[in-house]
ZAVODREN-7566 format. One record per residue: x, y, z of N, C-alpha, C in turn; residue in three letters; chain; residue number from 1. Coordinates in Angstrom, 3 decimals. Atoms other than C-alpha are relative to their C-alpha. Layout:
N
<rec n_x="X" n_y="Y" n_z="Z" ca_x="X" ca_y="Y" ca_z="Z" c_x="X" c_y="Y" c_z="Z" sefi="ALA" nuse="A" guse="NUM"/>
...
// end
This chain:
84
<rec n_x="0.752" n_y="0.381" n_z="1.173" ca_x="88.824" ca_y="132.245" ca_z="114.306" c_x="0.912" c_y="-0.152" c_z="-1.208" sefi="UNK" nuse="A" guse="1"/>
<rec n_x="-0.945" n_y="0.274" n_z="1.374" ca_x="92.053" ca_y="132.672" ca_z="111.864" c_x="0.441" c_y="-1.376" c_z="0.151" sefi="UNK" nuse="A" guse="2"/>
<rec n_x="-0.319" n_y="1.576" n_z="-0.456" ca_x="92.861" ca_y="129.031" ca_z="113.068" c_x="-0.237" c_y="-0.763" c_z="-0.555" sefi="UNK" nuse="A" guse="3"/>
<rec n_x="0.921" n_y="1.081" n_z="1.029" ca_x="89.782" ca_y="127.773" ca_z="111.863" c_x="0.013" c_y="-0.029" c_z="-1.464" sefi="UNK" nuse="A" guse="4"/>
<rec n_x="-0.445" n_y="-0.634" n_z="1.598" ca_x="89.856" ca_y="129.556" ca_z="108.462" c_x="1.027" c_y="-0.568" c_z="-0.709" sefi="UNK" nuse="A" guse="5"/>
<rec n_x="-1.434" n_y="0.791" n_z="0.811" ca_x="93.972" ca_y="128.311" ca_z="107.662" c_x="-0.829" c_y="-1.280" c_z="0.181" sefi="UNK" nuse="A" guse="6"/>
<rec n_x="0.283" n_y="1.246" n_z="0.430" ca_x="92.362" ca_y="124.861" ca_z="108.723" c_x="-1.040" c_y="-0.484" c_z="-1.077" sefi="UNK" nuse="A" guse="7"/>
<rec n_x="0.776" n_y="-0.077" n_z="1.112" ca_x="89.435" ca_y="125.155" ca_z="106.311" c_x="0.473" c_y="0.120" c_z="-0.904" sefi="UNK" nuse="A" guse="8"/>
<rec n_x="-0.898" n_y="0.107" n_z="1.007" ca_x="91.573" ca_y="126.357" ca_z="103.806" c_x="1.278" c_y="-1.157" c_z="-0.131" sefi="UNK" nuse="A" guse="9"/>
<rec n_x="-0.978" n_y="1.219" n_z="0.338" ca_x="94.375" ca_y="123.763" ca_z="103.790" c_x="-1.462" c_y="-0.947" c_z="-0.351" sefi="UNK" nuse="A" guse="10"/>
<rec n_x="0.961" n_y="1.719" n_z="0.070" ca_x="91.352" ca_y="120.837" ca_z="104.017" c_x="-0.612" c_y="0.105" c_z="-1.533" sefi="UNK" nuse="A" guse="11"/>
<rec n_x="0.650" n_y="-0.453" n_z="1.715" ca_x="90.037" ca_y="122.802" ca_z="100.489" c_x="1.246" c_y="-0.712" c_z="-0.763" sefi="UNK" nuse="A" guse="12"/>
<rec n_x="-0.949" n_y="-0.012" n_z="1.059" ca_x="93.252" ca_y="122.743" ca_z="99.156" c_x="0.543" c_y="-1.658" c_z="-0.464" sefi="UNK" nuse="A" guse="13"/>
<rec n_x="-0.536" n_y="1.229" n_z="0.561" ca_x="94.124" ca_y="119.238" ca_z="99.731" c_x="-1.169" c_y="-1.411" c_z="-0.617" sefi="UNK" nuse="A" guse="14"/>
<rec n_x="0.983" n_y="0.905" n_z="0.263" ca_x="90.806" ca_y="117.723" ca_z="98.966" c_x="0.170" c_y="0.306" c_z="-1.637" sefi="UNK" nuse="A" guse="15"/>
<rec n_x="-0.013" n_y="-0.397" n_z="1.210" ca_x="91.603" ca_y="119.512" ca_z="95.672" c_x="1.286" c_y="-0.367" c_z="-0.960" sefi="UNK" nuse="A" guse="16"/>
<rec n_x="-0.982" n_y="0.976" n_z="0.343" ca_x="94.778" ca_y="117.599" ca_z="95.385" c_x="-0.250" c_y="-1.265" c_z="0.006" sefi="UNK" nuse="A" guse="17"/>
<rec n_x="0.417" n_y="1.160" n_z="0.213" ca_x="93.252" ca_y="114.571" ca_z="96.070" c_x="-0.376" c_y="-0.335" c_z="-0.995" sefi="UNK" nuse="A" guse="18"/>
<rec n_x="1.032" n_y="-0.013" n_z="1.679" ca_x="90.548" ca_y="114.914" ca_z="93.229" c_x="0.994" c_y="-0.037" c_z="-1.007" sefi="UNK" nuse="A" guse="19"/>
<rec n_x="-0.582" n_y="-0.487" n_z="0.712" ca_x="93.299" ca_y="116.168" ca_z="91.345" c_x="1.147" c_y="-1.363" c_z="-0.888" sefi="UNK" nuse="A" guse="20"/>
<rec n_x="-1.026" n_y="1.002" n_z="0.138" ca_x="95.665" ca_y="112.999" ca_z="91.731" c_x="-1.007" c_y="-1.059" c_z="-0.506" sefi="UNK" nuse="A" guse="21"/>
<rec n_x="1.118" n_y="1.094" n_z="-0.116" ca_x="92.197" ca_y="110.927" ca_z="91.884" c_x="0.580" c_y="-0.367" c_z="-1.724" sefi="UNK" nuse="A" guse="22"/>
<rec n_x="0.117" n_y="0.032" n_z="1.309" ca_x="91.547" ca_y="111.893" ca_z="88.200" c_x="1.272" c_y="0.096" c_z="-1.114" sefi="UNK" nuse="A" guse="23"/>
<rec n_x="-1.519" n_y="0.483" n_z="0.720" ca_x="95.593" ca_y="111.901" ca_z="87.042" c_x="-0.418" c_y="-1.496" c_z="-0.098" sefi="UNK" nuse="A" guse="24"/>
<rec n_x="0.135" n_y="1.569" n_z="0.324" ca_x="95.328" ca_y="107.903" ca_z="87.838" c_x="-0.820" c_y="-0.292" c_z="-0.912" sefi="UNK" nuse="A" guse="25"/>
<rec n_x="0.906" n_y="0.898" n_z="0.950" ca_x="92.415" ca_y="107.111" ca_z="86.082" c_x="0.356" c_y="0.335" c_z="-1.319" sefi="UNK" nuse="A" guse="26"/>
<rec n_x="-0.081" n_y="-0.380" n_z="0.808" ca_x="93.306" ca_y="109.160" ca_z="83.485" c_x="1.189" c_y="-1.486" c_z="-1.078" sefi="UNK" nuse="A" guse="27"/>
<rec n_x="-1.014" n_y="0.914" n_z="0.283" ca_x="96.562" ca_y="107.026" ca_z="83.141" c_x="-0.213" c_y="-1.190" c_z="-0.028" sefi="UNK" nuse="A" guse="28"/>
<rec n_x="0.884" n_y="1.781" n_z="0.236" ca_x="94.569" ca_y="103.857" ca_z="83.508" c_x="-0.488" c_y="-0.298" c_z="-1.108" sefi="UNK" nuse="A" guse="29"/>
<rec n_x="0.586" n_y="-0.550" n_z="1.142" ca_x="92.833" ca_y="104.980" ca_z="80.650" c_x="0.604" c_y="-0.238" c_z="-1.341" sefi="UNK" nuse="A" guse="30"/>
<rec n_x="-1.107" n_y="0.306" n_z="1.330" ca_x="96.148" ca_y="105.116" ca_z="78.457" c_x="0.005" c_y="-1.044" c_z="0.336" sefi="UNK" nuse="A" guse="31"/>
<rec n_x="-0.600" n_y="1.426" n_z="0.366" ca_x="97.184" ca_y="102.011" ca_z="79.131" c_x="-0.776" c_y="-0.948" c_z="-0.078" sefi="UNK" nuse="A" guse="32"/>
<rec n_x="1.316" n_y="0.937" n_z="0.150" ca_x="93.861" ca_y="100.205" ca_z="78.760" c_x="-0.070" c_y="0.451" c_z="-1.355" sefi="UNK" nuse="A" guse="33"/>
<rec n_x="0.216" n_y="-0.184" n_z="1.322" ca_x="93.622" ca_y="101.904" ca_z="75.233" c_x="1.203" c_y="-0.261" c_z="-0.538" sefi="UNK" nuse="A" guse="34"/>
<rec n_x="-1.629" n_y="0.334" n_z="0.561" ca_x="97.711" ca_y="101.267" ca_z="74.265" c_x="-0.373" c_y="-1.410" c_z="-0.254" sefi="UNK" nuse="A" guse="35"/>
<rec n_x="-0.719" n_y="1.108" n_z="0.270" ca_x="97.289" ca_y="97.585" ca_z="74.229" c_x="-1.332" c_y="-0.498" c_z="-0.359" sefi="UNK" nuse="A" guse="36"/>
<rec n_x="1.771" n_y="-0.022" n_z="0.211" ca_x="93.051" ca_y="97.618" ca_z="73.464" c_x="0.498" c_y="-1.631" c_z="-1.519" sefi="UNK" nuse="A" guse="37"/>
<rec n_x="-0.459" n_y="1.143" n_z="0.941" ca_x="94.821" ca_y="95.317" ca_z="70.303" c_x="0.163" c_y="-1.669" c_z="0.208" sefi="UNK" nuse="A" guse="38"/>
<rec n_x="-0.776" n_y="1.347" n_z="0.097" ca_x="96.358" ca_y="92.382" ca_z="71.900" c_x="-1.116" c_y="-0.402" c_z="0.962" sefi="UNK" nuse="A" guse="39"/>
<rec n_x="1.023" n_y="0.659" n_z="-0.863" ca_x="93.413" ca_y="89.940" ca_z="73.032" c_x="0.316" c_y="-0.113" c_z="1.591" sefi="UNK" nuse="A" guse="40"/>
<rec n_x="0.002" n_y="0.523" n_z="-1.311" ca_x="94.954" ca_y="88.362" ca_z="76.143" c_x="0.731" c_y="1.147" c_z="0.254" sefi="UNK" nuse="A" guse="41"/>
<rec n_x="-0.659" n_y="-1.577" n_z="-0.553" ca_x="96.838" ca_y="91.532" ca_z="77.415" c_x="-0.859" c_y="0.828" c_z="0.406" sefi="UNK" nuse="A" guse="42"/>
<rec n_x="0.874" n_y="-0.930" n_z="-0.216" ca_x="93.959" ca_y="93.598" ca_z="76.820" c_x="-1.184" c_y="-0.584" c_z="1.332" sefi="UNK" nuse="A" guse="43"/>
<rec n_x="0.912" n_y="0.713" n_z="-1.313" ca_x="91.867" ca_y="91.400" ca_z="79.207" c_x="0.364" c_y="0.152" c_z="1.320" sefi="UNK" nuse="A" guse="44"/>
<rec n_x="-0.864" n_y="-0.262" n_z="-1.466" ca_x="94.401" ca_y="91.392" ca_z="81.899" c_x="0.083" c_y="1.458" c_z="0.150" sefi="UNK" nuse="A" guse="45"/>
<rec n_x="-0.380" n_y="-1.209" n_z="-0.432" ca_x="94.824" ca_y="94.832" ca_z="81.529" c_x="-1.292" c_y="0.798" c_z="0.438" sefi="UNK" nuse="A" guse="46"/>
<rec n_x="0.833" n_y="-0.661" n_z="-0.770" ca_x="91.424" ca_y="96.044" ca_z="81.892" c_x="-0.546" c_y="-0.311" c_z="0.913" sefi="UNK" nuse="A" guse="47"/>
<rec n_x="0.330" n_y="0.594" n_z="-1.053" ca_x="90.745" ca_y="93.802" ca_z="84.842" c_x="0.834" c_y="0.750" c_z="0.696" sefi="UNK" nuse="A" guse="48"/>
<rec n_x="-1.006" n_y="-0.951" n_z="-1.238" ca_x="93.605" ca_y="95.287" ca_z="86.672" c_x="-0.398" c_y="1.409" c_z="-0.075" sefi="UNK" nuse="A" guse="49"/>
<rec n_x="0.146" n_y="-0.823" n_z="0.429" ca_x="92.727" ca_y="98.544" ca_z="85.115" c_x="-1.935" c_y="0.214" c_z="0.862" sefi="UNK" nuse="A" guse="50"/>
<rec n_x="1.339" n_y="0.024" n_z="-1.661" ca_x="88.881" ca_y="98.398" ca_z="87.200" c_x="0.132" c_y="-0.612" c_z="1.117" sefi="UNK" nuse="A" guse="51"/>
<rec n_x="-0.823" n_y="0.425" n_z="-1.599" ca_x="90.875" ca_y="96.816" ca_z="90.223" c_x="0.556" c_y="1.603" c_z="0.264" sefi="UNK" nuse="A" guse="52"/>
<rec n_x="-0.757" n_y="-0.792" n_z="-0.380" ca_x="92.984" ca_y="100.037" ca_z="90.088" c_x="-1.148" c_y="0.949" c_z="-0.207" sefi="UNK" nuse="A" guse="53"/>
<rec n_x="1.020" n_y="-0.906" n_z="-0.549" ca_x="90.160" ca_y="102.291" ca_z="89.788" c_x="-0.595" c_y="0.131" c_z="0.960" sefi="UNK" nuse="A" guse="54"/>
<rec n_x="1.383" n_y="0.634" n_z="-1.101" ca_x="87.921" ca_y="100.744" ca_z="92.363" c_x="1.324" c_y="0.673" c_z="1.280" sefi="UNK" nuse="A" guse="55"/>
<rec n_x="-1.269" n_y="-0.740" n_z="-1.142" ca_x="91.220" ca_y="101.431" ca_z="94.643" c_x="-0.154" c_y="1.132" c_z="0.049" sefi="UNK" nuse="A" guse="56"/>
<rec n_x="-0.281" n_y="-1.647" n_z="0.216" ca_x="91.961" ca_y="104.466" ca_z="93.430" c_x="-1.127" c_y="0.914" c_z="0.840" sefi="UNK" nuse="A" guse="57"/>
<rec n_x="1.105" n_y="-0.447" n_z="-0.389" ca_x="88.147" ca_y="105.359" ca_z="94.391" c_x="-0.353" c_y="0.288" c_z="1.301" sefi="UNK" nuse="A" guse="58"/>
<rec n_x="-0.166" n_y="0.483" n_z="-1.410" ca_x="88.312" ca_y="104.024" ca_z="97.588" c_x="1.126" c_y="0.692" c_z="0.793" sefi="UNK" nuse="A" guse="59"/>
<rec n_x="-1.290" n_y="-0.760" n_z="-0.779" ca_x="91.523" ca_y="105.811" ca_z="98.674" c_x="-0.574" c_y="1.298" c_z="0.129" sefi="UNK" nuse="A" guse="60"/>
<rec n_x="-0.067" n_y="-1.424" n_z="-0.203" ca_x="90.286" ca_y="109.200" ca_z="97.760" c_x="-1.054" c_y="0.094" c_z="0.803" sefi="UNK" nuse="A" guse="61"/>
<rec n_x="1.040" n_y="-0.886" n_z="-1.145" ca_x="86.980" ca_y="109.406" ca_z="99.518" c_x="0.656" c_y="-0.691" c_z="1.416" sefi="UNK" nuse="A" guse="62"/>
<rec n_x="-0.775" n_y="0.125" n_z="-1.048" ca_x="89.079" ca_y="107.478" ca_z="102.311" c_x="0.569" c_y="1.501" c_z="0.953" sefi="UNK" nuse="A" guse="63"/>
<rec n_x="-0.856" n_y="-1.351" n_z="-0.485" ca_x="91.363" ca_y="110.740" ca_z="102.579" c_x="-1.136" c_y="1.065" c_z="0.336" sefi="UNK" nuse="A" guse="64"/>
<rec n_x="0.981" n_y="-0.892" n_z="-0.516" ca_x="88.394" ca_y="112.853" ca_z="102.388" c_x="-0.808" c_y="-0.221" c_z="0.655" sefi="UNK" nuse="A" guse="65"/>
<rec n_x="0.807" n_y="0.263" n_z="-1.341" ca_x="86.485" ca_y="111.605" ca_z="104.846" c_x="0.641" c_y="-0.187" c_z="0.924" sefi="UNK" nuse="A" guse="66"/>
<rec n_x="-0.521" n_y="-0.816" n_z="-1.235" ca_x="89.623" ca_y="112.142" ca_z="107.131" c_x="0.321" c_y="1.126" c_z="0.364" sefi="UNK" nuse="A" guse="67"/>
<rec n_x="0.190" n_y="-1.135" n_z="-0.268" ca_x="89.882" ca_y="115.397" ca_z="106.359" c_x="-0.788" c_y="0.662" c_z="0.277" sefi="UNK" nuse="A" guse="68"/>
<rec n_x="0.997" n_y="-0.269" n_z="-0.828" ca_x="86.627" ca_y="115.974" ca_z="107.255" c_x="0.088" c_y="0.049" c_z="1.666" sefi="UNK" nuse="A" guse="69"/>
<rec n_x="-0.101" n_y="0.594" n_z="-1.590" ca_x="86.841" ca_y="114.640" ca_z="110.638" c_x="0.964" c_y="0.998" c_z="0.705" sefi="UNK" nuse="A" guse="70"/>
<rec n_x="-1.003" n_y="-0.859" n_z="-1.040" ca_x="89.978" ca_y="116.706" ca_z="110.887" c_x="-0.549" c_y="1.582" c_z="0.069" sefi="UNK" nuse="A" guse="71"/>
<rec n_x="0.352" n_y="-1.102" n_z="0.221" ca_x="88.358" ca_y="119.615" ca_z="109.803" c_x="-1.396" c_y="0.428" c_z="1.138" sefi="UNK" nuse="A" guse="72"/>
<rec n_x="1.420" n_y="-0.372" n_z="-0.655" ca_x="84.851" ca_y="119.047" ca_z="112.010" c_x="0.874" c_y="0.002" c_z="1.658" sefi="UNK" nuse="A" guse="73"/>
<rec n_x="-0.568" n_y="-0.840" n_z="-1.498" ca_x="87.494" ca_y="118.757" ca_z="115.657" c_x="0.697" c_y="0.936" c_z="-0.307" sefi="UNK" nuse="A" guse="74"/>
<rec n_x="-1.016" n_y="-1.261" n_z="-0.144" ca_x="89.561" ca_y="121.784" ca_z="114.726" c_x="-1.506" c_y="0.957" c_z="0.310" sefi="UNK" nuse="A" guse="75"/>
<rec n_x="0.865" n_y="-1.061" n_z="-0.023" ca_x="85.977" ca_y="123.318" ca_z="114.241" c_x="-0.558" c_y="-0.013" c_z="1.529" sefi="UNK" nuse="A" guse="76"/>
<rec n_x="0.652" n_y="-0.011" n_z="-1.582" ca_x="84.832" ca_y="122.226" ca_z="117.733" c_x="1.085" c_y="0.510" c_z="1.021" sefi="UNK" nuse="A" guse="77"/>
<rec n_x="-1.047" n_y="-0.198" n_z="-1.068" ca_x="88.083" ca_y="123.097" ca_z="119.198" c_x="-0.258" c_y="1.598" c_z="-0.204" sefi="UNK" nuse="A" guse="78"/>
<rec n_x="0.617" n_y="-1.702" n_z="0.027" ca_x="87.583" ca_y="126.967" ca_z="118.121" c_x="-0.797" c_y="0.256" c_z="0.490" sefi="UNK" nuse="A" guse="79"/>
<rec n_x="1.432" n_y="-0.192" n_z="-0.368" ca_x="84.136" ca_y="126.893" ca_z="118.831" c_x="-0.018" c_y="-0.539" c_z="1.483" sefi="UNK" nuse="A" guse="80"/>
<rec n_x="-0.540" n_y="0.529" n_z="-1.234" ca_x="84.874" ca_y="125.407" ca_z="122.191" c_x="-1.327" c_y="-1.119" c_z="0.480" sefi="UNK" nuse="A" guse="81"/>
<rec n_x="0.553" n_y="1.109" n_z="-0.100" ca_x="82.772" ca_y="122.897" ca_z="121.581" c_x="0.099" c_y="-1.659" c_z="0.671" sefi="UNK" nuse="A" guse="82"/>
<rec n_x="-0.875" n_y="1.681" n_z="-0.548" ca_x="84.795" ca_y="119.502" ca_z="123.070" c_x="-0.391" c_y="-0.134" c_z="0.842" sefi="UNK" nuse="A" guse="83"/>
<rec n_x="0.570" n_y="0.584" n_z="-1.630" ca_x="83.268" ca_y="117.361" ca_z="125.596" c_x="0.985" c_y="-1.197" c_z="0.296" sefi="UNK" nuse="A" guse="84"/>
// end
C-alpha cells in the first residue's frame, strides 16, 4: 500500500506543478499583452497570439493531468490487484 501512497503523492505534487507553471505562463502573457497595450498594430498581434498561447497553454495542462490520472488509476489497480 506504501507504493500506492508515493504514487498518489508524486501525481499531487506534480499536478501542483503543472497548475503552478499553468498560471506562471498566463501570468507572463499577461505582461506582455499589457507592455505594448499602446502600440495599435502590435497590440493586436500580440493579444491574438497572447489567446493562441493561452488556449495552448490550457490544453497542455489538463492534457498532463489527465495522464496523470490514468497513471495514477493503473498503479491503483496494480496494488489493488485489480488488472485484467
Amino acid at each position: 500500500m506504501s507504493r500506492y501512497r508515493d504514487v498518489q503523492t508524486a501525481v499531487r505534487v506534480e499536478k501542483l506543478r503543472i497548475w503552478f507553471a499553468w498560471l506562471a505562463g498566463t501570468i507572463i502573457i499577461l505582461i506582455a499583452v499589457r507592455a505594448v497595450r499602446n502600440i495599435d498594430v502590435v497590440n493586436t498581434v500580440v493579444e491574438i497570439l497572447g489567446v493562441i498561447a493561452f488556449a495552448l497553454l490550457s490544453i497542455t495542462a489538463v492534457r498532463m493531468i489527465n495522464a496523470l490520472n490514468r497513471r495514477a488509476a493503473a498503479e491503483r489497480r496494480a496494488v489493488l490487484g485489480d488488472d485484467m
